[in-house]
Kinemage of the C-alpha trace (Angstrom):
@kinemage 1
@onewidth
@group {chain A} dominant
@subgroup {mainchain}
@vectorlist {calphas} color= white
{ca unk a 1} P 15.415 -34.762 37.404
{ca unk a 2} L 15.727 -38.398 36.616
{ca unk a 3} L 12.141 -40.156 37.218
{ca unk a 4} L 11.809 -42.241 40.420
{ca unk a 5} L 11.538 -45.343 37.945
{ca unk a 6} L 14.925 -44.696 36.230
{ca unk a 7} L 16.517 -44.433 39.226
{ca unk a 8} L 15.274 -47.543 41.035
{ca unk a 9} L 15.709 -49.299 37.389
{ca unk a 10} L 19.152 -47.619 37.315
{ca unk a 11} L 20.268 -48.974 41.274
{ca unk a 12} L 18.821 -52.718 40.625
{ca unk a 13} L 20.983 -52.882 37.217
{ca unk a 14} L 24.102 -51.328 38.986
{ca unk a 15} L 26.821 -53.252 41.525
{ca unk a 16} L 25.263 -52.009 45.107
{ca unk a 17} L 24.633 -54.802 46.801
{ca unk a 18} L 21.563 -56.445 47.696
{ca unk a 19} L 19.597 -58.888 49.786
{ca unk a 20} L 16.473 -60.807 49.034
{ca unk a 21} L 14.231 -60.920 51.956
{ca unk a 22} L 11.629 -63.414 52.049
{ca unk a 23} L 9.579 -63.608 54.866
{ca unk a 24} L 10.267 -66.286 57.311
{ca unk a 25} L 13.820 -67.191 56.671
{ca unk a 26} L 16.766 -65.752 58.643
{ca unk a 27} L 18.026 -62.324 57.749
{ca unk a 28} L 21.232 -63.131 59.935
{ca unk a 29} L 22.029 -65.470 56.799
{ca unk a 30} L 22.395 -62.308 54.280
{ca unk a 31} L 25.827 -63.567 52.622
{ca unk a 32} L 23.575 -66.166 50.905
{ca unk a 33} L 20.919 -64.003 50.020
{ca unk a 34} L 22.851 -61.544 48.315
{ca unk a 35} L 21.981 -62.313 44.302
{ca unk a 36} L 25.168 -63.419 42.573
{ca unk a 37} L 23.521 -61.289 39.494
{ca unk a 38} L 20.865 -59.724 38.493
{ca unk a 39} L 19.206 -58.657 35.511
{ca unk a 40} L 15.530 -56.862 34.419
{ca unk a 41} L 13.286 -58.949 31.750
{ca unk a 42} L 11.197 -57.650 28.808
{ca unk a 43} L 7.913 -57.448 31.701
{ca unk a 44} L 9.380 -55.675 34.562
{ca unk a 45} L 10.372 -59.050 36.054
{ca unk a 46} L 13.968 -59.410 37.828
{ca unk a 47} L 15.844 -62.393 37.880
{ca unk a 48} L 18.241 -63.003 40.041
{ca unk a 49} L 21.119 -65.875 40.550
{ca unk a 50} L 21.874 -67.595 44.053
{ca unk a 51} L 23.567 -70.341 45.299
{ca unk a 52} L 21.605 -73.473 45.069
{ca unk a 53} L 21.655 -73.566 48.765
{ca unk a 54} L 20.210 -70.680 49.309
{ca unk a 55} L 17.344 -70.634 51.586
{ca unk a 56} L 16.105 -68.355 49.255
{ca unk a 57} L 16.183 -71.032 47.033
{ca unk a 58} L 14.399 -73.518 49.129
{ca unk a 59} L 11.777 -71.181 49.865
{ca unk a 60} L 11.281 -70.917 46.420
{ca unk a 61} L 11.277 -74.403 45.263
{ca unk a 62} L 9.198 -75.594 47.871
{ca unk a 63} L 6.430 -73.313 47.521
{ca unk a 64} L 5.705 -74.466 43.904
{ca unk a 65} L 2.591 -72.635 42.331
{ca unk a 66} L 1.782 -71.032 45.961
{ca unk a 67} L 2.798 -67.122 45.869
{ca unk a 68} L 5.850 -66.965 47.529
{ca unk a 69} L 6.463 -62.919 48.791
{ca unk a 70} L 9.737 -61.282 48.752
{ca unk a 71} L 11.650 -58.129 48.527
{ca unk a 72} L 14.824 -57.548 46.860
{ca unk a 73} L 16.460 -54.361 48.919
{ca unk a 74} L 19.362 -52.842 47.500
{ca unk a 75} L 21.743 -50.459 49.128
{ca unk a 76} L 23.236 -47.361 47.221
{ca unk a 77} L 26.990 -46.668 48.835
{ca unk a 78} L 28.792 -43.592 47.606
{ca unk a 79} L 31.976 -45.091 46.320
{ca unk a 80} L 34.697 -42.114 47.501
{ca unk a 81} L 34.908 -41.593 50.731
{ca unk a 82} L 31.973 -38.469 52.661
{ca unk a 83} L 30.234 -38.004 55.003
{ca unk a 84} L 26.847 -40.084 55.242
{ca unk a 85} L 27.991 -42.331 52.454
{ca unk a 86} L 24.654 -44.374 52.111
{ca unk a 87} L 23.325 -42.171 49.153
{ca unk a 88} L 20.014 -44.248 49.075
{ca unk a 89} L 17.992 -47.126 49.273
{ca unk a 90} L 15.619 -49.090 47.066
{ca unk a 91} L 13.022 -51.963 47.586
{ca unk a 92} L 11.545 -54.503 44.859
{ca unk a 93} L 8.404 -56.384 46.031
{ca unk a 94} L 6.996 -59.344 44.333
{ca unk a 95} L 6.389 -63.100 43.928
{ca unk a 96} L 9.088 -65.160 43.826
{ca unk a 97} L 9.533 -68.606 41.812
{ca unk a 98} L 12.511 -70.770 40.440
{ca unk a 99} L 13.417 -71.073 36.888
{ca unk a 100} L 15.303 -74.605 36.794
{ca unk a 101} L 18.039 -75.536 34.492
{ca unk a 102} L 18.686 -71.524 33.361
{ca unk a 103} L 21.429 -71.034 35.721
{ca unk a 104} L 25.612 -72.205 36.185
{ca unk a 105} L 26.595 -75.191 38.143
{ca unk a 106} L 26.053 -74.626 41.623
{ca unk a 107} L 23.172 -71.583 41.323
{ca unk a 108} L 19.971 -71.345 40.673
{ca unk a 109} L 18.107 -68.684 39.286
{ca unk a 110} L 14.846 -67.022 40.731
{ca unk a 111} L 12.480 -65.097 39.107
{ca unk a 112} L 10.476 -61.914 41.101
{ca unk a 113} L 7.670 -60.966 39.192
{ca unk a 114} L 7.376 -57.308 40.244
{ca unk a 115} L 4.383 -56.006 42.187
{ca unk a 116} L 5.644 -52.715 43.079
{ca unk a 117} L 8.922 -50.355 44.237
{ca unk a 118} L 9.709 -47.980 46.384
{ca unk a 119} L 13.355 -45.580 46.523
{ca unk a 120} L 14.446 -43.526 49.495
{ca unk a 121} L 17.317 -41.527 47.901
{ca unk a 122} L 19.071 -37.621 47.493
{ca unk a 123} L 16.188 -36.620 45.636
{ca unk a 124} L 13.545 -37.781 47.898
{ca unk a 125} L 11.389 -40.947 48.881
{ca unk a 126} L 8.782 -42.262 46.102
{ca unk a 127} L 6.703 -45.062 45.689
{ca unk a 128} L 7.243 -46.510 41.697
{ca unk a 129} L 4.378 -48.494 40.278
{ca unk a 130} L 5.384 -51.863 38.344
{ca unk a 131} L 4.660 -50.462 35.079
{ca unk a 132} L 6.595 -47.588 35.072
{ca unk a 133} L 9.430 -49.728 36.320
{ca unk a 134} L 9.490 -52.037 33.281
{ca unk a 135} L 9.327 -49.008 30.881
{ca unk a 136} L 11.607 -47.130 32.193
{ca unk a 137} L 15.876 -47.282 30.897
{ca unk a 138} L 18.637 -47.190 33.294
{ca unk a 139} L 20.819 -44.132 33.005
{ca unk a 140} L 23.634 -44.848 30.549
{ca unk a 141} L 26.456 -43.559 33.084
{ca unk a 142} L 25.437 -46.096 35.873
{ca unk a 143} L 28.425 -48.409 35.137
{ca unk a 144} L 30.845 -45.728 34.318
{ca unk a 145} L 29.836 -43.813 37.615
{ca unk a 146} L 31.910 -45.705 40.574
{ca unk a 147} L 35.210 -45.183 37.971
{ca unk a 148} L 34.437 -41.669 36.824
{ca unk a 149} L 33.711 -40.153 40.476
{ca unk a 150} L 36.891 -42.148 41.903
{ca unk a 151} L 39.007 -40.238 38.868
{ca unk a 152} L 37.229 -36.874 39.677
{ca unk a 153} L 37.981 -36.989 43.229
{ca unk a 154} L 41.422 -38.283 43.192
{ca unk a 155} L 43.023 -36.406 40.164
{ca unk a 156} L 40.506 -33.116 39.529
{ca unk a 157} L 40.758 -32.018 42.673
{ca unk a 158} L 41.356 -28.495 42.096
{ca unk a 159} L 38.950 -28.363 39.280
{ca unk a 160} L 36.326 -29.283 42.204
{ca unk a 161} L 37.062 -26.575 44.359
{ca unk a 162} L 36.336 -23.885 41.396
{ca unk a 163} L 32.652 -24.984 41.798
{ca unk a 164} L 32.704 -23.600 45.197
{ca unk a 165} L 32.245 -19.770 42.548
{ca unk a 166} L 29.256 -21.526 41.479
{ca unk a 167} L 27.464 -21.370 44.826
{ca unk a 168} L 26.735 -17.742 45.127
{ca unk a 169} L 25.815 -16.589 48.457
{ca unk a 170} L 25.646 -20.076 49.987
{ca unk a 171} L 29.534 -19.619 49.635
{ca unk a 172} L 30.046 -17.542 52.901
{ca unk a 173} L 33.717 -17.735 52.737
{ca unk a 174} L 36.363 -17.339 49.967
{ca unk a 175} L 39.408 -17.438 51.487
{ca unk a 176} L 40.819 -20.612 50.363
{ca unk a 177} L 42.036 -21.600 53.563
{ca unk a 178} L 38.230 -21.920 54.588
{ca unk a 179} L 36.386 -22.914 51.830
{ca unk a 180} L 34.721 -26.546 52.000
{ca unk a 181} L 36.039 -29.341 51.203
{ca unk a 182} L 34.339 -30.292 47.469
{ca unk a 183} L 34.060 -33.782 47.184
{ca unk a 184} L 31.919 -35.997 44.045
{ca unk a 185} L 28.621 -37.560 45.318
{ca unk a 186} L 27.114 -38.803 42.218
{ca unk a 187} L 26.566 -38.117 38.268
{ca unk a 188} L 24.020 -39.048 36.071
{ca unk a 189} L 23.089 -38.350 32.347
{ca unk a 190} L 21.445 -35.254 33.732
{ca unk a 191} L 24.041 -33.470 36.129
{ca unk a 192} L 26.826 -34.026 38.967
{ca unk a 193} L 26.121 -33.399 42.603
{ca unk a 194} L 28.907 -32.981 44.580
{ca unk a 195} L 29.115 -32.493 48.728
{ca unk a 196} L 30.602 -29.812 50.001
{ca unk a 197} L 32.348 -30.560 54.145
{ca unk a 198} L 32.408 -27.563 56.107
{ca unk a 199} L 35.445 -27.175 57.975
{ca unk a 200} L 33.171 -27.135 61.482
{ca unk a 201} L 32.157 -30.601 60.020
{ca unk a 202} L 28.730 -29.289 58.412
{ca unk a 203} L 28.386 -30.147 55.084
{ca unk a 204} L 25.849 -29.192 52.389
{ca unk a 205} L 24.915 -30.882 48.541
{ca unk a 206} L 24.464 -28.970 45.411
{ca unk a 207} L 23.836 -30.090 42.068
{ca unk a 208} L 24.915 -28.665 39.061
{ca unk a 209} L 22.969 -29.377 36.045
{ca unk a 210} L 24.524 -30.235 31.724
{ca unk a 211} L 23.403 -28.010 29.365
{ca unk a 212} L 21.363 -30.687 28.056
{ca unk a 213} L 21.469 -34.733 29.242
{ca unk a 214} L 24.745 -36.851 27.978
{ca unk a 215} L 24.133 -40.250 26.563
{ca unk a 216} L 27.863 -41.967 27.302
{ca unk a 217} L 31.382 -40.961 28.875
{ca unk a 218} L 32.435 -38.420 25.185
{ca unk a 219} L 29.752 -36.593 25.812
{ca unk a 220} L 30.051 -36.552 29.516
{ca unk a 221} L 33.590 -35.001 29.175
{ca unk a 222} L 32.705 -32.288 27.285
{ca unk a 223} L 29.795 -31.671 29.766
{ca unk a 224} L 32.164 -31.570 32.709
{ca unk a 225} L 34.454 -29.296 30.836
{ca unk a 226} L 31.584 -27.079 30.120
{ca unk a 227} L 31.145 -27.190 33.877
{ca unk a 228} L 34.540 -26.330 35.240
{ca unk a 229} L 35.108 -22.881 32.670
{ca unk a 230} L 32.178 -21.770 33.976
{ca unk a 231} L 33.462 -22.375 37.793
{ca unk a 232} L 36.899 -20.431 36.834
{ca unk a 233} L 35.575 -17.474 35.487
């Protein structure tokens, strides 16, 4: 399974969205303390663009060489529609300072030197220590995912439903009429997991696993093609 690192690494260097949260300012204010971009340094470090009125931004400034505390808290959203779409949640704690003149007109960009993580996700919950974090590489299908589990579900369809043969016993039923619905949940380098919706409105996850991990889309496809002969026989 993909470390808890990667996969906090992986969700702060995707498109979820996220909020900074520093203590004392208004969380009702969210629009502008959602990072216009984001990016990991060389030390573990995020940096992060806001508008230059941010009060994020204030905070910052104003603070100087006193440790400002903050959080960056990012939300993982399956992007087809399921049931229980929030697929997980992860949480960056630091000190935050501004870096003047490195940003567009109009933003400003803050640096969070990270203390320590923590992701609540389908694999589990797990605390991530700051070093790991900065060592550890994004998985290389985290901008390809939202486009590849959008095609899956909306033109391979039938292809999905084969992995109900996959399921064993766990597959009570198979009459077509009443098998689950099979929808994509989320893919990684590793394996797809895809969330099956019970026709009583139950619904169950199961992950099926490469033959060994893919490293961009070519090998990906011949993964997944690996994956679906195996469902049809």
């Amino acid at each position: 399974m993909p470390s808890a690192a990667e996969r906090t690494r992986t969700l702060v260097q995707s498109t979820c969205s996220a909020v900074l949260l520093v203590p004392g300012l208004d969380r009702s204010a969210s629009d502008q303390l959602m990072p216009l971009s984001r990016s990991v340094g060389p030390d573990g470090d995020l940096f992060l663009e806001l508008p230059a009125d941010s009060p994020a931004v204030r905070a910052a400034t104003h603070a100087q060489d006193d440790e400002l505390s903050a959080v960056l808290e990012i939300t993982d959203v399956a992007p087809v529609s399921v049931p229980h779409r929030i697929r997980g949640r992860a949480r960056v704690g630091g000190w935050l300072t501004s870096v003047p003149g490195m940003a567009g007109p109009g933003r400003m960009l803050l640096r969070l030197e990270t203390g320590e993580a923590h992701i609540d996700d389908l694999w589990g919950e797990e605390c991530v220590d700051a070093e790991d974090f900065r060592d550890a590489v994004p998985d290389p299908l985290a901008v390809h995912e939202t486009d590849l589990l959008q095609h899956l579900y909306s033109a391979h369809g039938e292809q999905l439903a084969t992995l109900c043969g996959l399921l064993g016993e766990r597959a009570a039923c198979t009459c077509a009429a009443h098998r689950p619905a099979v929808v994509p949940l989320a893919l990684d380098r590793l394996g797809l997991r895809v969330r099956f919706c019970e026709r009583d409105g139950g619904c169950f996850d199961a992950r099926f696993e490469f033959p060994e991990p893919v490293r961009d889309v070519a090998e990906l496809s011949h993964a997944m093609h690996t994956l679906f002969e195996a469902a049809a026989r």
